[in-house]
Structure formats: C-alpha cells, structure tokens
N, C-alpha and C positions, 0 to 999 in steps of 0.2 A: 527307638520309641519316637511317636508321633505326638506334640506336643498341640493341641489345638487349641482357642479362643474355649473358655468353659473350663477347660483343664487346670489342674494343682500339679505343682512342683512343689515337693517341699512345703507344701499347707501354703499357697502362694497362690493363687490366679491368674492365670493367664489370657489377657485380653488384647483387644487390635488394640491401637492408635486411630485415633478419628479422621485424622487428616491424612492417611493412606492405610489402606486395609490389610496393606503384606507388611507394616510394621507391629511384630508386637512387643508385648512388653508385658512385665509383671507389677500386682499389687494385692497387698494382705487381705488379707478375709474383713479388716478395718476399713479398707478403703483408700490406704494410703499405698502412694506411689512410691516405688525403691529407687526413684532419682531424686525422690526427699531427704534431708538430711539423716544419716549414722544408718540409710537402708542402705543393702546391698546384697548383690545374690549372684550366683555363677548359674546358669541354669546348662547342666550336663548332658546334655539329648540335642536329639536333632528338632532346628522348628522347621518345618515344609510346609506353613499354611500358604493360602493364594500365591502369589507370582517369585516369593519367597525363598529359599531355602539356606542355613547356615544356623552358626552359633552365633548367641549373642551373650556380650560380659556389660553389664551394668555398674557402674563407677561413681560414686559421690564422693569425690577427691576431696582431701585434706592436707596434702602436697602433690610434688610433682609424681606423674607415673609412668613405673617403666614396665613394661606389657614385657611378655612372654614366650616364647616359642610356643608354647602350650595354650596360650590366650584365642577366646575365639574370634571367628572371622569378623563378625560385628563387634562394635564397642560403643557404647551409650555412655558419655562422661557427664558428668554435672562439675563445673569448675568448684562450685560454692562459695562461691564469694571473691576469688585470685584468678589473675590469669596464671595458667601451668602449663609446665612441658611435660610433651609426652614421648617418649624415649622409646622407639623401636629396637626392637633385640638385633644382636650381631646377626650377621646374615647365618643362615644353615639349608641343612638338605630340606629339612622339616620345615622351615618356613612357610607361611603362605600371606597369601595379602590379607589386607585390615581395610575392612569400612568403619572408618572414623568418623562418631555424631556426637556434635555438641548438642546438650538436651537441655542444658540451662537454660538462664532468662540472661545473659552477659558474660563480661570476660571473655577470655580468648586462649585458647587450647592451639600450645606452638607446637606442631611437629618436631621432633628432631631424628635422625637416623645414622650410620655410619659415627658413630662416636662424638654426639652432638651438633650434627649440621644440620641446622633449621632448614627444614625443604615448606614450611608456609606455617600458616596460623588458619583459624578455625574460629570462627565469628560465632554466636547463639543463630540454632538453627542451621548451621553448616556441618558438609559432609566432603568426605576427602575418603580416596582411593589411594593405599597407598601399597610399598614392596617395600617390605625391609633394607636392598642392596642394590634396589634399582630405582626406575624415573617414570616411575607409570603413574602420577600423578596426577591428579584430576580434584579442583575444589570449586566447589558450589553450595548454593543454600537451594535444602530441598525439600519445604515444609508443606508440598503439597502440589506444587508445580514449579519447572525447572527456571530457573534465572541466571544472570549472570552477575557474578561480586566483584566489584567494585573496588579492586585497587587503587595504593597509593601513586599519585603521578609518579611519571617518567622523562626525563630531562632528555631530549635528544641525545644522540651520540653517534660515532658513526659504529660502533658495537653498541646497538642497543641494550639496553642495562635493565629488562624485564624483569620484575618480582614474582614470586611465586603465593602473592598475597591474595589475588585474586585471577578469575579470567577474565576481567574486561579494565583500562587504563586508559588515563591521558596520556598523550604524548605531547608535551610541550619544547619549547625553542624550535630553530630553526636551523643544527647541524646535519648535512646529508645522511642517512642511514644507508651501512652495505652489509651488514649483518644485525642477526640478533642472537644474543646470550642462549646456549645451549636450559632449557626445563625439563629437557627429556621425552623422548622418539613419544611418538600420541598425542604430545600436549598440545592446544589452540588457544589461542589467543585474540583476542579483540581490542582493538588499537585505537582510540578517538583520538587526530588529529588536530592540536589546536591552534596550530598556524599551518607557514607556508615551508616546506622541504622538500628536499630528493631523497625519495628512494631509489637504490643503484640496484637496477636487476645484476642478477649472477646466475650463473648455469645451475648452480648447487647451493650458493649459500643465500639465495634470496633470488626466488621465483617468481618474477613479477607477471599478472596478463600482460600479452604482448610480447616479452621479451625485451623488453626497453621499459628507460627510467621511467618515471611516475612523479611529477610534480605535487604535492599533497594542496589541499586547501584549506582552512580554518572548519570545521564540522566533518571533513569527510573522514568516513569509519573503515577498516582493512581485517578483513580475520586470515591470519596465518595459522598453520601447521605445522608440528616439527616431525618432516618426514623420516631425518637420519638426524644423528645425531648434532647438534648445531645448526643443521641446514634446516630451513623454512619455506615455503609455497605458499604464496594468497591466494586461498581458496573461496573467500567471498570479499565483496565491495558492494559499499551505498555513498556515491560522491555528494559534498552536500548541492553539487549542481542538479543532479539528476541525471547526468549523462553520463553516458558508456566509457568507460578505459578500451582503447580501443588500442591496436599494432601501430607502431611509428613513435612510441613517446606519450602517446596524448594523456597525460594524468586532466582531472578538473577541466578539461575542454580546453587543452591549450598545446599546441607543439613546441618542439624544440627551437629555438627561433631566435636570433641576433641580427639585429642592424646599427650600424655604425657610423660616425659623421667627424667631420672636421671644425675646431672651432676659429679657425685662421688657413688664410689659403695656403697652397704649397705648390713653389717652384720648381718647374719642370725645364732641365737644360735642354737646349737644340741637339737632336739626334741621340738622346739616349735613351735608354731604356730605367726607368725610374719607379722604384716599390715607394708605393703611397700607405702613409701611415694614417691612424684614423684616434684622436685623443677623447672623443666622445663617444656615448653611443644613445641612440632614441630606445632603447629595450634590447636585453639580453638577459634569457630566463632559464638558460641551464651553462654560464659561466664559461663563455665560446670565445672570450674580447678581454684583455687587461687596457685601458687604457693608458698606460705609462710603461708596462716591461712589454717585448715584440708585439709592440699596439699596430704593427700592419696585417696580424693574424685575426683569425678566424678557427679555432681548435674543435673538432669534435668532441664533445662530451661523453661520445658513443657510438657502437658502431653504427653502421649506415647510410642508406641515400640520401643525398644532399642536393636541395639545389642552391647553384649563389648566383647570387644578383648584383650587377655592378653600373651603378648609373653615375657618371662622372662629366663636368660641368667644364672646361677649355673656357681661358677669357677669349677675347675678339681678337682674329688675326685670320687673314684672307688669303694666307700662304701654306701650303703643304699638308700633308695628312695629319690623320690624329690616329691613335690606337689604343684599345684596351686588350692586355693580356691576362688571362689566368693561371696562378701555379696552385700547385699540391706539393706540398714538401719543397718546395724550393725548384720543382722542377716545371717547365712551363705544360699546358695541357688544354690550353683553350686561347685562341684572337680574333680580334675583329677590325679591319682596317676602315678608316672612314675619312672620308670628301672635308674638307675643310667648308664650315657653310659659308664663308664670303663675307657675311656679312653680321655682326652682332655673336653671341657666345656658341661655342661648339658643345651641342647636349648630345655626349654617346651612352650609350645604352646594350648592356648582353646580358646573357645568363647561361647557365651550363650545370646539366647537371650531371654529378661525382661520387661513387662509392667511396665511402672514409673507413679506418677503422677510428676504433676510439686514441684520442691523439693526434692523430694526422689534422697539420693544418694550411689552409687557401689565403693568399696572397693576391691583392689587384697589381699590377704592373702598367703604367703606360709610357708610351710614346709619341712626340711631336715633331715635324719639321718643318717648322713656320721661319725657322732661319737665327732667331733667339729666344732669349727666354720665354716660357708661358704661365700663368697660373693655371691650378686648379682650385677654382671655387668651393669654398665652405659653406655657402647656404643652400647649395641643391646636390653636393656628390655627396651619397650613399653607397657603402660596400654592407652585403646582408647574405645573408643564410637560414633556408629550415631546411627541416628533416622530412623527406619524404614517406620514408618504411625505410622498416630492418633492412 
C-alpha cells in the first residue's frame, strides 16, 4: 500500500513536513502531532512519497529504547524531557540500517550498538545513519539544509582521538599527528586547527597532498576520509593563508628548513680534519637540530631532496688552505678547497644537494693548514638545510 500526504492510517493523517517535502509524518484528525506527548503510532505500509521511500516508527520516549530487528528504517524519537539511549539490536541476517531523527525541541539521543557502545549522540534536529554491526556512520543536522555539527574539542595526539559526536572539531595543542582513531570506512571529518603542528604523511595511515609532512597554522581547516579501516586521506583543505599545500613539505606557505649557528667560537687543530658542532640555531621548523645531544647534525624529518648550505667564517692567517667538507651519515660526500685570503678573516662558502631518507643525517667537517691553531667564528658560520621535493 501507498501511503500519501491526504491519506489515514488508522484514522490518522498523513501529512509532509514543511521543511522538506519527502518527510512525512502523522497527526489526529485533532490536529495534534504523534511526536507530542503519550502519542504514538507504527504506521505498517510502505511510504514512497516524493524523493522518499521506507518505513517510519514514531517514539515519544519515556525511557531508554531499544529498537528491533522488526523496527522500521526511519525512526522519529522525541526524548521528552531526558537525554536517552537508544540500543541497537544484536546484529542478524535480517537486519537493515536505521535513519535516526531527533524530532524534539532538546536533549540528546546516544546511540549505542554491539552491547552498549556509544558510537555518537544526536542533538534536536539531528540525524544519524546507522548499522546495527557495522560503521557506516554518518551525523548531521538536517532540518532543511545540510550542515556540519560541531563536536567537542580535540586535544592533539599523535593517534588522533576523534569523537564520533559530531563531523566537524577543534583540534587543539601542538603534538605531531601520524594517525587518526579508526570511525569507520565512509566516515569524514573536518579538522579546524588551532595552532601550530605536524602532520606525518604515511602511505596508508594518513594521506597527506603532496606526500610529505604538513606544517598546520592556527585557522587552517583539513577534511579527511576514512578510506580502510583506520587509514585516512585529506581530501579537501582551506590554509588560513590562502595558499596551496603544495609537493615538498610546504604546509601554511613554508618548507622544511633548519639553520644553525654557534654561540662561541671553535678551535680547529693544524692539519686535521674536525666535525663542527652548532649549539644554536636561527629557526628550525620540522625538528632537523637538537642543540645539546649530536648538535653537529642535521637529521631529515622526511624523505627527500635536500639542499645544505654551509657558510663557515676562519680567523686571519696568511698560511695554507682552508676546507669545507660534507657528510651524510658519517660518510664524506661533498668538498671544497680554498686559497687562504692573506689578509683579514677566511669567509668559505658551498652547498650540495643530497637525497635523504627520513633519518639520515649531514655533517660540516673542516680543515686548515695554516701551521696552528685556528678559530671558527660564531657571528657569521651558519650550517642550514631545506627540502627541495619528495
């Protein structure tokens, strides 16, 4: 039977909703609504009006309720006055999913499923998709046009710790993310960032543009998708800069990038070869430099091109060469031999650039033979590093 708008069930009328025309819904030949209080009614037929079709069970709860195998696909609860749970049946062959509506004016209708695990809550005006056994979740408020609800923050983590309370969240602190908490294959999310952090791309558990990390900024937004189970892909982004995430790193308009400096000079013996250490740095923005544990390093964050830069300062001595060498891992891979200038401080200068993987880290190395000892200056030598591309 075809139930339409005009039509009785049960001496009952059958009319739209105002605010979408493939909702309807019942009311007495009085006039009064069956999401009013001690009304209630199963309507047993099919409804196929407009863009429509399924059952719907109408609910003005007085505790909590646990639905059916039998129950139809729609459900119209009214809390009345308490927030309730509402208990999905053990999974079966018979099963099918539930569109879940809050129809009240308040209160809050909590999911539960699998023998009382909250998989979210349900605000006045909110709707939820759900599966008895599975994670096909989906909540939104849908009173007329589609939005997104507004979860409770999120404290960084590096397992991000997403609620299933709303699709859109803060994320607040500033600990690196390299996953996010499995909600189940379908679900999206929308991320507002309220500081600065790393996102860690991964092949599979966090899909970033580019393929490299992501620096975040205070306002910029990230929507991910949970493709497989646990694993996520950002499938949209609005930086609050206005610029592009772009291959190489670049989150918020910025590369991967360390430069480093000395804050007292450091003595170089006659004829050796001598790894320069660096206890400061002028900026370092994805944690490439400790200055206190192997503070002569330079460590990738990530894979990739590299270039380093190594501008190194000699006091004054009118005797014998100077040199800058570069390692990777401990092994040499780049030098530059240079004239002694004769007169006043020796400024050398290289650069080279080096595939990394993530970990592998570069070393400046130099040498002098002026005969004895020499400094290296701490107001002009700089060792530095960015990231060219993956």
């Amino acid at each position: 039977m075809t139930v339409n708008p005009g039509s009785q069930v049960d001496g009952y009328n059958v009319e739209t909703k105002p605010e979408r025309d493939w909702w309807l819904y019942a009311k007495d030949p009085n006039g009064v609504t069956l999401s009013d209080k001690n009304k209630s009614l199963q309507i047993e037929t099919l409804l196929s009006f407009g863009a429509f079709a399924g059952l719907v069970k109408t609910v003005t709860a007085s505790g909590d309720i646990d639905l059916e195998d039998t129950d139809y696909m729609q459900v119209e609860i009214d809390p009345d006055g308490s927030d309730r749970d509402v208990n999905l049946p053990v999974k079966a062959d018979t099963n099918h999913w539930y569109l879940i509506r809050h129809v009240g004016s308040a209160n809050t209708l909590n999911i539960k499923r699998d023998g009382g695990v909250s998989i979210g809550t349900i605000g006045a005006g909110g709707i939820m998709q759900v599966e008895p056994s599975t994670a096909n979740d989906f909540s939104t408020t849908l009173p007329g046009q589609d939005r997104f609800l507004k979860g409770a923050d999120v404290a960084s983590a590096s397992a991000l710790p997403v609620l299933n309370d709303g699709n859109y969240c803060d994320v607040t602190g500033t600990t690196a993310i390299t996953s996010i908490n499995t909600l189940g294959v379908g679900t999206t999310r929308r991320l507002h960032f309220d500081g600065i952090l790393t996102l860690t791309h991964h092949a599979t558990d966090l899909i970033l543009p580019g393929g490299a990390n992501i620096t975040t900024a205070a306002g910029d937004e990230f929507t991910f998708f949970e493709y497989a189970t646990g694993d996520w892909r950002c499938i949209a982004y609005a930086l609050a800069s206005g610029e592009a995430v772009v291959g190489g790193g670049v989150g918020s308009g910025s590369l991967p990038t360390a430069q480093v400096k000395k804050t007292a000079n450091q003595s170089i013996a006659n004829s050796t070869v001598t790894t320069l250490t660096w206890d400061a740095e002028d900026w370092d923005t994805d944690s490439f430099h400790d200055n206190s544990t192997n503070n002569s390093r330079l460590t990738a964050p990530e894979d990739g091109k590299y270039l380093v830069i190594a501008n190194i300062i000699f006091t004054s001595n009118n005797t014998g060469i100077r040199q800058i060498l570069i390692n990777l891992n401990g092994a040499n891979v780049w030098g530059v031999i240079f004239p002694n200038n004769g007169a006043g401080e020796d400024q050398t200068f290289t650069f080279f650039p080096v595939e990394m993987s993530s970990g592998d880290y570069v070393e400046c190395q130099v040498y002098q033979a002026s005969g004895g000892n020499l400094d290296i200056g701490s107001t002009q030598s700089r060792f530095s590093i960015v990231k060219l591309a993956n």
